[in-house]
C-alpha positions as CSV (number, residue, x, y, z in Angstrom):
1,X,85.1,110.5,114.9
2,X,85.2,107.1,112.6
3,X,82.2,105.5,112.0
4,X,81.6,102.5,109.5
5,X,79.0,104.1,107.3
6,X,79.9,105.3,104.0
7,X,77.7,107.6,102.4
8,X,76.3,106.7,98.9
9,X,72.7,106.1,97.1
10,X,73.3,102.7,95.8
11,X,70.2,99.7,96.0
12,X,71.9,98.5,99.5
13,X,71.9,102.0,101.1
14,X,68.1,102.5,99.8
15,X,67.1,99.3,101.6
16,X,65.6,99.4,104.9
17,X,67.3,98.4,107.3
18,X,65.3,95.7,108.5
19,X,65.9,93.8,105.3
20,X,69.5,94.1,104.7
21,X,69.8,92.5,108.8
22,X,67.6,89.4,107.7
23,X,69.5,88.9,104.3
24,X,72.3,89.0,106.5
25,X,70.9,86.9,109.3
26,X,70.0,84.0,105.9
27,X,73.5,84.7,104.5
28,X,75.2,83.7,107.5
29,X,72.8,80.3,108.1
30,X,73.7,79.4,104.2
31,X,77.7,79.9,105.1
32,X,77.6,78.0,108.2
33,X,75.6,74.9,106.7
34,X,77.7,74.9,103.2
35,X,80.8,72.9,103.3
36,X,81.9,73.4,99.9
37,X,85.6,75.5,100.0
38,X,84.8,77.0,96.3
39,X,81.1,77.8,96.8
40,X,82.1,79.5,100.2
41,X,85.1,81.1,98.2
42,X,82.2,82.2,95.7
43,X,80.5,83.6,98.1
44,X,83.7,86.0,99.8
45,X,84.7,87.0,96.6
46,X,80.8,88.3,96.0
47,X,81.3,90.4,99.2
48,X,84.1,91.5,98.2
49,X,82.9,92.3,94.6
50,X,79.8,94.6,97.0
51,X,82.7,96.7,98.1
52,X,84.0,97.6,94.9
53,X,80.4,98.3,94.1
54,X,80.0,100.7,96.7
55,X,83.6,102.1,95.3
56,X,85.1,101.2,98.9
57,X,88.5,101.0,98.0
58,X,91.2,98.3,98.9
59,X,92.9,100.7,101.5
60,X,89.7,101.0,102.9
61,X,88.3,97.3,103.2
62,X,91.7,96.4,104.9
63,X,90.9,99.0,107.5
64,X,87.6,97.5,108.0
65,X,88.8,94.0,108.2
66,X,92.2,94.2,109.3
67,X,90.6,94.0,113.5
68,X,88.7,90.4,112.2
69,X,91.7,89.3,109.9
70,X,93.9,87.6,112.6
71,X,91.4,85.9,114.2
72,X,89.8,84.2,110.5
73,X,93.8,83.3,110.1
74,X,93.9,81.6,113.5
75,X,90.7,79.8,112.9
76,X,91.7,78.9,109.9
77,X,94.9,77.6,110.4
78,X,93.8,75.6,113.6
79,X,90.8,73.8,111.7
80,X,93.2,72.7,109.2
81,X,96.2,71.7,111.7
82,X,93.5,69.3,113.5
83,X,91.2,68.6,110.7
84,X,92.0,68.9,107.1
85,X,93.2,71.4,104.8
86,X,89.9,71.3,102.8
87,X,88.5,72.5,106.5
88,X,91.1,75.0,106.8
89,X,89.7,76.7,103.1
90,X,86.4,76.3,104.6
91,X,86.6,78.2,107.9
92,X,88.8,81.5,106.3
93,X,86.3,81.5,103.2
94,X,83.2,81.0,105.7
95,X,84.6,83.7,108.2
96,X,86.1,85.6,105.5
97,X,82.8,85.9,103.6
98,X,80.6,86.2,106.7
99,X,83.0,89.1,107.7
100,X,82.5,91.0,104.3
101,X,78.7,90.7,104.1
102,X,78.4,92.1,107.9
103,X,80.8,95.1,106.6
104,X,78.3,95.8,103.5
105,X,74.9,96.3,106.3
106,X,77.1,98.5,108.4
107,X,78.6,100.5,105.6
108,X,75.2,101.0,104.0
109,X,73.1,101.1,107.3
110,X,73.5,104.5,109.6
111,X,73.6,104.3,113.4
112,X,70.3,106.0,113.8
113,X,69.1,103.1,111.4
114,X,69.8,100.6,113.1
115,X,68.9,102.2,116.4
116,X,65.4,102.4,115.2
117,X,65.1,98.9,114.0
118,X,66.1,97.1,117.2
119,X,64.2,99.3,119.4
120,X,61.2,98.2,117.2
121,X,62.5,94.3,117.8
122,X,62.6,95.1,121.8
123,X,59.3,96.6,121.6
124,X,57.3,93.0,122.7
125,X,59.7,92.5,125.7
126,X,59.3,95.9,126.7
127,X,55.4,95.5,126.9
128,X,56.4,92.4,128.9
129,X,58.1,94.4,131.0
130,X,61.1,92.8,130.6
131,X,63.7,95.5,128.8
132,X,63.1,99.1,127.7
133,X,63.1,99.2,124.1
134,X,65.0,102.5,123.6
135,X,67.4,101.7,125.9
136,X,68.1,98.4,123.9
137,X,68.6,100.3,120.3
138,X,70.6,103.0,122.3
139,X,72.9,100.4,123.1
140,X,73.3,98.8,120.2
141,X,73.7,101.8,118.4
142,X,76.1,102.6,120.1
143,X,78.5,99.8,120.1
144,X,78.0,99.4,116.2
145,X,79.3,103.3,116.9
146,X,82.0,102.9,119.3
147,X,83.8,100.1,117.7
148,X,85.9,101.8,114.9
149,X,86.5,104.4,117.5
150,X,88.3,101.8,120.1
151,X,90.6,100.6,117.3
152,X,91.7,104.2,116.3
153,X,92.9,105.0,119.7
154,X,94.1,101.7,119.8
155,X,95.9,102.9,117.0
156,X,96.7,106.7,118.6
157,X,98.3,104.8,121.2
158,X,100.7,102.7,119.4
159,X,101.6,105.6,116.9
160,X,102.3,107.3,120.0
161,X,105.1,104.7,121.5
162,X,106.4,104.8,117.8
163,X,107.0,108.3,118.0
164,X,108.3,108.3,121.1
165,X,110.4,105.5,119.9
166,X,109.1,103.1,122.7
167,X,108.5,99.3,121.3
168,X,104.5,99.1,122.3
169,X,104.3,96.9,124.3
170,X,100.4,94.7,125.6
171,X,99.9,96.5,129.0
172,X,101.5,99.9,127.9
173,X,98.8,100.1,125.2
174,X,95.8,98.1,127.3
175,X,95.7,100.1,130.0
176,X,95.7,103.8,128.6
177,X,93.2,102.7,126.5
178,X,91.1,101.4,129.0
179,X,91.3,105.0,130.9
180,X,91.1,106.5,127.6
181,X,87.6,104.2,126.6
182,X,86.0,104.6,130.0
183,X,86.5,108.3,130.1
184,X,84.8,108.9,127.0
185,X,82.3,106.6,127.8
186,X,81.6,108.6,131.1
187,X,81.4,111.6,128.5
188,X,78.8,109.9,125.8
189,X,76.7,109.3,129.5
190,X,76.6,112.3,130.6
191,X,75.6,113.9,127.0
192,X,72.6,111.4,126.8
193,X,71.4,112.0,130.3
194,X,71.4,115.7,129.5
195,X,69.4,115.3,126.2
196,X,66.9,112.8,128.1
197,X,67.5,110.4,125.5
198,X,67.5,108.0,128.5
199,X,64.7,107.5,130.2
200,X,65.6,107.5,134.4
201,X,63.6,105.1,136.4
């Protein structure tokens, strides 16, 4: 199974997790106010310079980016065919950059990690009554999990019609992998439900 954590013990995987999710959290309100092109270049480049810290290779970082690459390209190209080219820089090094920091927390931060830190956050509206705290972090968990893992049967799928020699095609790929998605997802139910990770009303 994929997963977006990469082992290591470098300063960013010693940090709690609660702290790397607010440095990201101020990173991202610093990006979006900045409208400087090279100081939001600056600022990608420094995520991408994390990477290479974390000795993530190239390969690697375009796997991780490659789902968020065509939509920063659309962005981009749309803010600059309606506003300006400076604009244009501005959105791909803004969403570029924002993109690159998120992939550091996750590649440093393991599920159970962040599991326990938004089950902590839920913990006043659960004695509000409002949510159940577990059953918050369990979800977030696990769509911080599940993510990688929808792209590579995306990606199963396709190589599949290659094989076959079949041009993939939107709906001969969308729908398998909806079947494919919800099964699982019936599976990863069930599995909880029988470890009571889940608590039943």
């Amino acid at each position: 199974m994929r997963s977006l954590h990469v082992e290591g013990d470098s300063l960013l995987h010693r940090l709690p997790a609660w702290v790397k999710l607010l440095g990201l959290a101020v990173i991202s309100l610093c990006l979006f106010t900045l409208h400087m092109p090279l100081v939001l270049g600056v600022a990608a480049a420094i995520g991408l310079v994390g990477h290479a810290l974390l000795r993530i290779s190239m390969a690697e970082i375009w796997r991780r980016m490659r789902s968020y690459a065509l939509i920063v390209l659309v962005v981009a190209l749309f803010t600059a065919a309606f506003g300006s080219l400076a604009e244009g820089f501005e959105a791909l090094f803004r969403l570029s950059g924002l993109a690159l920091f998120a992939s550091l927390v996750t590649a440093t931060t393991t599920t159970g990690e962040f599991i326990a830190v938004f089950t902590r956050a839920a913990m006043p509206l659960e004695r509000l009554g409002l949510v159940r705290a577990a059953d918050v972090g369990l979800s977030i968990g696990l769509v911080i999990r599940f993510v990688p893992e929808i792209v590579g049967r995306y990606e199963a799928i396709r190589d599949a019609h290659h094989a076959r020699g079949l041009k993939p095609r939107p709906l001969s790929i969308i729908v398998p992998l909806i079947i494919n998605t919800l099964r699982h997802a019936d599976e990863i139910a069930s599995a909880i439900d029988a470890r009571g990770i889940r608590r039943q009303n």
